[in-house]
N, C-alpha and C positions, 0 to 999 in steps of 0.2 A: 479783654483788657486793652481797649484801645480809646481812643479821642473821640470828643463829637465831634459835627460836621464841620463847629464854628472855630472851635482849637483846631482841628487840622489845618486850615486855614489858613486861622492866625500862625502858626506854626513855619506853615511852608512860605508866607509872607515875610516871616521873618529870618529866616534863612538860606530864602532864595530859592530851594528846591524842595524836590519832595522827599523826608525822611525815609531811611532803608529800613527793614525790619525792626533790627536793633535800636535805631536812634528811637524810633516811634515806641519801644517797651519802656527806654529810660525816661522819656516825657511822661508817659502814660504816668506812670509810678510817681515821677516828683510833682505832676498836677492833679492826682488824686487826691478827693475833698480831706484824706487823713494827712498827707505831707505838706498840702499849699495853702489850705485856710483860703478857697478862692472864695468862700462864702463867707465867709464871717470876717474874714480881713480888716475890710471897711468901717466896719465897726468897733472892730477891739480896740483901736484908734485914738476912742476916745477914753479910754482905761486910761487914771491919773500914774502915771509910774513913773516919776521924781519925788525924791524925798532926804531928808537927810543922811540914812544910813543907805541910804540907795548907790552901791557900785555897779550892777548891770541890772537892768529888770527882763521884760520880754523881748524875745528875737532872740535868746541864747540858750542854750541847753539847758542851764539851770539859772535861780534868781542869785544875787550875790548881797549881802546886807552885812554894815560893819556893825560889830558887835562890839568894838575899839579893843585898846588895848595892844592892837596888832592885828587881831584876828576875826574872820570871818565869819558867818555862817552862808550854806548854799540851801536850795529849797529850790524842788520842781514838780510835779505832781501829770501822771500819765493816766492812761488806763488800756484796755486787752480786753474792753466786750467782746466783741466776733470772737476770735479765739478761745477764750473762756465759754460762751457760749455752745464752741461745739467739743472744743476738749478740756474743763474745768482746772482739769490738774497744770496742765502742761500753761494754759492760756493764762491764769493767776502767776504759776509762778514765773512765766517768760514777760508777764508785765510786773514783776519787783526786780528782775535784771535790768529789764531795762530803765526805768527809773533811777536805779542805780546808776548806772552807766553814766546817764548826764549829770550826776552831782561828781562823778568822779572825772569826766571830762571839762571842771574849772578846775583840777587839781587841788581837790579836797576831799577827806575822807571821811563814806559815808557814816555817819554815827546813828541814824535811826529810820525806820519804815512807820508808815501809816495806813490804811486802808479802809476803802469805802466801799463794800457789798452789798447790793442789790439783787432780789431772786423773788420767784410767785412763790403763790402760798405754799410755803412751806407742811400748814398742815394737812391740807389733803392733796400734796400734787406730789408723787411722786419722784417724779423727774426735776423737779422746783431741788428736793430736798437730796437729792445726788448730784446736783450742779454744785450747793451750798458746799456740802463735805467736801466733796473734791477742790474747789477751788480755796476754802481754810487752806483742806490740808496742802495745795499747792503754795500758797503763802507763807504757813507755816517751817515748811521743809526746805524751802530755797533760803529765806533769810537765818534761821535757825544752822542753815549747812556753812552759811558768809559769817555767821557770827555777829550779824547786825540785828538788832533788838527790836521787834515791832511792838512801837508803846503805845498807838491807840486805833481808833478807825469810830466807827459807826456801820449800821446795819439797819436795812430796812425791806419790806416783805409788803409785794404789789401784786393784784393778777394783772397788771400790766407790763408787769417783767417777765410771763407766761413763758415760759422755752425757751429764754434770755436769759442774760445775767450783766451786771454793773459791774465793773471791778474796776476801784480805782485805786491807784498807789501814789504814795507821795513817800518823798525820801527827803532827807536832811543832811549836810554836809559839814565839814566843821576844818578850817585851817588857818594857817598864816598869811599873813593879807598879800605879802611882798614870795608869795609861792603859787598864786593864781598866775593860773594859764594865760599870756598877752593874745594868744591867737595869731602872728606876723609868720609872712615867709619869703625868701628869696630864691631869686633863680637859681638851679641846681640842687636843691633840699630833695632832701629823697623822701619820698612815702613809704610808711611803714603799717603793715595790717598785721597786727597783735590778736591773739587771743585763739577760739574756738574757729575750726577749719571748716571751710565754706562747703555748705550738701546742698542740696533739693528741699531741705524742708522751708517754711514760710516765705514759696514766692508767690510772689504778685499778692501779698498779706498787705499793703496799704491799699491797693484797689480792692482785696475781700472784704477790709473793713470802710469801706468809702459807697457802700449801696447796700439795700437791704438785705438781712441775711434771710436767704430761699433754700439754702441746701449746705448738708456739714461740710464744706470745704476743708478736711483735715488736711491738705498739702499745705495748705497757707497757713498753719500754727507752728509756730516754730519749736524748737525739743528745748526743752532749760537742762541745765550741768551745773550748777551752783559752785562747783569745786575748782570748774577752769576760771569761774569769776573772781574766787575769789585772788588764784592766782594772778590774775590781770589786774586785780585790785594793787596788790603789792608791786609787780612789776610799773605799773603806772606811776605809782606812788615813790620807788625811789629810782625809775628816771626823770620825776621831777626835778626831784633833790638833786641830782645829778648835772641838771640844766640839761635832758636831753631831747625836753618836748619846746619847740617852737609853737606848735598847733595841735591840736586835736580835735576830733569828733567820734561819739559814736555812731556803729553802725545798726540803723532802726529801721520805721518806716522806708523801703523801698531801695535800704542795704544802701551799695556800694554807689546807685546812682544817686541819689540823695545825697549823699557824704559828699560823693566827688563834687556834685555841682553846686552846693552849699557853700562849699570848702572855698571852691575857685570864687565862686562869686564876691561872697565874703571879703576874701583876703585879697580880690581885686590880681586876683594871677592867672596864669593856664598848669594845668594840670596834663601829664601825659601819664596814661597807664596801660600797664598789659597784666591783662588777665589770666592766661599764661603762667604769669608766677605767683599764681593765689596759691596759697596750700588749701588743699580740698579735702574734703574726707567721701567724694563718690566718683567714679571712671564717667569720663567723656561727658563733662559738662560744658553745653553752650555757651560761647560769651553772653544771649542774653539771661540764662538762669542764675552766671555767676554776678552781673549784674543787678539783679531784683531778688534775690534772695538772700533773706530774710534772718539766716542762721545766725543765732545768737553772741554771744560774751564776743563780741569784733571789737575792734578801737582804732581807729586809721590815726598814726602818728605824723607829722610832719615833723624831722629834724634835719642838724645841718651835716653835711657830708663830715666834718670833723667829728658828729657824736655819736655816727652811724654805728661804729665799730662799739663805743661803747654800750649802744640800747640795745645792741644785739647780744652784749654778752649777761645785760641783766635778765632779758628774756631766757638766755639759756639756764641762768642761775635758778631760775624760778622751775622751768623746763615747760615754759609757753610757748607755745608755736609761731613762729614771724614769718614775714614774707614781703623781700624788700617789692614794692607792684608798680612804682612808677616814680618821676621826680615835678620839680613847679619849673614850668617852662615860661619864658614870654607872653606875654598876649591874654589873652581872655575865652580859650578856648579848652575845652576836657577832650581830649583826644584820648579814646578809647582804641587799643590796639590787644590781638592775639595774633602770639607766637612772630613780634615784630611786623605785623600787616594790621594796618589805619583797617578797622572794622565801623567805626565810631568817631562821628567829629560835629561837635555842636557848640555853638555860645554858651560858657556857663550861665549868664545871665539871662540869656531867654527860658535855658531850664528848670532854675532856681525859681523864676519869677511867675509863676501864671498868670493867665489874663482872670483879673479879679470878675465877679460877677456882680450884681446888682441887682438882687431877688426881688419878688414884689412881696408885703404881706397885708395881711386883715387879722384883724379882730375873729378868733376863733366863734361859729355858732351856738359851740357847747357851753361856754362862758352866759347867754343870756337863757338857755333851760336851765340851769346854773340857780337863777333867780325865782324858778316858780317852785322849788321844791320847799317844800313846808319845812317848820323848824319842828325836830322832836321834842314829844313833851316829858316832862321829867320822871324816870321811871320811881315806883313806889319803892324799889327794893334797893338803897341805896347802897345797902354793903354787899350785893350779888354785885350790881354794878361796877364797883369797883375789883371785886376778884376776876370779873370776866374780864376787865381793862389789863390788871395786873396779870392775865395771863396770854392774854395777847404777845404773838413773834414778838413785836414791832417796840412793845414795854418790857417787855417781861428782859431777865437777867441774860446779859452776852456771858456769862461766866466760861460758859462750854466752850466758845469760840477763840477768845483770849489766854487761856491757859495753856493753849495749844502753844502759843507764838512765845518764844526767849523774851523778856520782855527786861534781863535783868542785864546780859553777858553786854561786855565794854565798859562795866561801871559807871556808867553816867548816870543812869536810872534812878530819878528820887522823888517823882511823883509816878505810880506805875497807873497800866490801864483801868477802868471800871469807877474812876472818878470825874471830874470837871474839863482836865486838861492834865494832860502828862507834860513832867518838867525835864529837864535834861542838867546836870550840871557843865560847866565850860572851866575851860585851864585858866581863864583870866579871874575866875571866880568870882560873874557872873552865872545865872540861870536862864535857859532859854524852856518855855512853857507854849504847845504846841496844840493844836487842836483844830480837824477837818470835821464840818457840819454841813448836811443837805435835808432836804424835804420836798419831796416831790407831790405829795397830796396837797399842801399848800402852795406850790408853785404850781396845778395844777390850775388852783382854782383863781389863782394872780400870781402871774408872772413877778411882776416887779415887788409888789407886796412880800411874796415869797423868799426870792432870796434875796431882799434885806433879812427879811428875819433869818435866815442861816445865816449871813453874814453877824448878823447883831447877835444869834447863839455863840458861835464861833468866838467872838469877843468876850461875850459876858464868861464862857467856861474859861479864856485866858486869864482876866483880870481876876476871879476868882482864888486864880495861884498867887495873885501880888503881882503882874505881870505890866506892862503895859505893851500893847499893841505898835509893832515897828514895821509889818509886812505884811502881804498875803499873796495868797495864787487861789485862780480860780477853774474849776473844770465845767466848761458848759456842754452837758450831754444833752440831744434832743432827736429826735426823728428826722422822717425826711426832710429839710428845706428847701425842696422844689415845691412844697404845700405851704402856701401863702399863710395859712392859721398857723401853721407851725414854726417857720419862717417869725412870723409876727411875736410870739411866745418867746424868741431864742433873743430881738431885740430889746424886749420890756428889759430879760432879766440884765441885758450889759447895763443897760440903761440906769436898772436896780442898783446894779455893784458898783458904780461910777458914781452913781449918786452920793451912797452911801461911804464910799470909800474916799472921796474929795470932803465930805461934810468934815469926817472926823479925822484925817489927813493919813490914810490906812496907803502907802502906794501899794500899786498892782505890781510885783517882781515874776511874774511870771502867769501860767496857765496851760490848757489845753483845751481843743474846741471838739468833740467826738458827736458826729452827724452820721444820721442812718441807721440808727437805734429803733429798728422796729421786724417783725418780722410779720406771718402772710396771718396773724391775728390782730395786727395793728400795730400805732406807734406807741414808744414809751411817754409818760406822761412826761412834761420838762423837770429837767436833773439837773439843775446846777449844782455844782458841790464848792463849798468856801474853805479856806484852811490857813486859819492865821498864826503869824509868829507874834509871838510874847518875849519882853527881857526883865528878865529880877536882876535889879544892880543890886551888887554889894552891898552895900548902906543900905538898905531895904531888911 
């Protein structure tokens, strides 16, 4: 888990010396291709993300879109390959916490999941069809334990996802407009780390999933507990109400470094912390494991020394675990300390920020043998034809998969899954109408052709509810990008979305970019996944 030659470098260029152990794990972790986007950066750029209902788009944990009336909706969309990949259960349901987490880090509550799974053939692979199971039922159990309803997803079946697995989650949010989180902090605000107690399990889980998966790295999956989330959910929810969150973030990708150097950078502060006073749940952990790791249901609060007293006593009410770990000092510095001794002292903005890259790409060679394969000719038996289609994974009925998942509890629920687009009803009485769409065989074979067309599915099942189209997010999954044909694949499709999403005036509120999807049988074919928001007004 360490730097190339050229970031260390730049690193030690920019700080003047050369990083101590520690300093060099928490860079490591926030310039990993999973937390810095140092590849794709450049590009997401051009994603249109102003719009009329547009209150934050991307760079924020989750999208923000007024829905009027007062009130909002939130919309962010993750995903947990690598881990799902090597432990199904734990790795699906540790990507619907976190998911969550950012729709509940604008301070608003989650009202719905979505998901998107990908796995090899199911029919003859074995292993294909105990990734699937496990990773449902991971799905199933963690949102079903929150009491949050998953109302749709899609599903799709590759020998490209061979000893892999897709797992993408999207969550939906729903509050009052003037109860979003501002983000601000001043000098002397104390830090607050809410939620589940910090172990060993998922470190150095942004750099597992930031290079090809070679080996089950089970340390770096982190354990899901659906019961402490949902406490934290509540706990979050009425220190809102309370005015006792000036800032938050969740703790994801690369944990408590990440947060912290996010956090400072962001809010343009210094951050002092001691690790020391993390509540743990394992004896004699390193400041750097309580730094990179990765354990679940976290939530770093910033409030002011006057609301300390009171988030402390909500926490107790709930009986969540808290740990006051540091305050916002002067300056533009994370000063990491254990047991009162400077361990750790870096620029937040040199760690927040990666030095971006600038890949080169080509036009894949599989794209023009692509062109010599003949067209098949029309089989005589056209009603075989059709039973063998209709019994394909790929057509054939999700019924099995969805019935699994609550799809009803929170009463919103009024268009349910195995239709066009599920709807949701809102307190302002409006309808919001949702629906995530990919294809990877068509965006195999054109990128950009590809996912327009998921993007223009994604619409067409909205508009079907009466809907019209007011947002989206997108997930771009792809293989290595240090492979120029692949690299090249990953540009077509922004290119696609941008395209497409300026024509018919669709802003971009969010996304995620997941590179390194391939394992020692190859890469996965390009994955873009699309998921757009819909509104039924009233008078409709």
């Amino acid at each position: 888990m360490s730097l190339t030659p050229q970031e260390s470098e730049y690193l030690e260029k920019k700080i003047g010396r050369k990083p101590n152990p520690l300093e060099l794990q928490i860079v490591a972790a926030e310039w990993s291709e999973h937390c810095s986007y140092k590849s794709s950066k450049k590009y997401l750029k051009i994603l249109p993300r102003k719009g009329a209902r547009v209150i934050s788009g991307p760079g924020y944990d989750s999208g923000v879109l007024d829905v009027g009336d007062g009130y909002v909706v939130t919309v962010h969309i993750e995903s947990h390959n690598h881990p799902s990949a090597v432990e199904p259960y734990g790795g699906a349901a540790t990507g619907v916490g976190g998911v969550i987490r950012d729709i509940l880090s604008a301070g608003t509550r989650p009202i719905a999941i979505l998901d998107g799974l990908r796995f090899g053939d199911i029919e003859n692979d074995t292993h294909a069809r105990w990734l699937f199971k496990n990773a449902v039922r991971g799905i199933a159990d963690y949102g079903n334990c929150l009491g949050i309803p998953t109302i749709g997803g899609e599903i799709e079946f590759d020998k490209c996802f061979t000893n892999y697995a897709l797992v993408d989650v999207a969550s939906v949010g729903f509050g009052r407009k003037e109860r979003l989180i501002q983000n601000r902090a001043d000098k002397g605000d104390a830090l607050v780390l809410i939620g589940g107690s910090t172990g060993r399990d998922g470190i150095g889980g942004s750099q597992f999933a930031s290079d090809k998966l070679e080996s089950e790295n089970r340390s770096a999956v982190q354990i899901p507990d659906p019961f402490i989330e949902k406490l934290v959910i509540e706990v979050i929810l009425e220190a809102r109400n309370q005015h006792c969150i000036k800032a938050m973030k969740d703790l994801g990708g690369g944990g408590l470094s990440c947060a912290i150097s996010e956090t400072a950078d962001a809010l343009s502060v210094g951050i002092e912390l001691d690790v020391a006073m993390i509540h743990k749940r394992e004896q004699n952990m390193s400041p750097t494991e309580l730094m990179v790791s990765e354990s679940q249901e976290r939530m770093l609060v910033i409030t002011s020394p006057q609301k300390l007293d009171t988030l402390k006593e909500i926490c107790e009410k709930f009986r969540v675990s808290y740990s006051v770990v540091g305050k916002v000092i002067d300056g533009s510095m994370m000063e990491v300390k254990s047991e009162k001794q400077m361990v750790a002292k870096l620029p937040s903005d040199v760690v927040a920020n990666a030095p971006l890259l600038d890949r080169p790409s080509s036009i894949p060679k599989y794209l023009k043998k692509l062109t010599l394969i003949k067209k098949p000719k029309t089989p005589k038996n056209l009603s075989q034809t059709i039973l063998t289609m209709l019994s394909n994974p790929n057509i054939a009925s999700k019924h099995w998969v969805y019935t699994q998942y609550d799809h009803e509890v929170g009463i919103r629920t009024v268009i349910k899954p195995g239709r066009d687009a599920s709807v949701l009803r809102l307190d302002n009485g409006k309808f919001l109408s949702i629906k995530i769409d990919g294809n990877s065989k068509h965006c195999y074979v054109d990128p950009r052709q590809g996912v327009i067309g998921c993007f223009d599915e994604a619409c067409r099942n909205i508009i079907c509810t009466g809907a019209t189209p007011i947002g989206m997010v997108d997930h771009l999954q792809f293989g290595n990008p240090e492979d120029p044909e692949i690299f090249w694949t990953f540009k077509e499709s922004v290119e696609g979305i941008t395209e497409y999403a300026k024509y018919f005036e669709i802003p971009c509120v969010g996304g995620k970019v997941s590179l390194y999807n391939e394992t020692d049988d190859g890469p996965i074919k390009p994955t873009p996944l699309i998921g757009v928001l819909g509104l039924i007004e009233e008078n409709h």
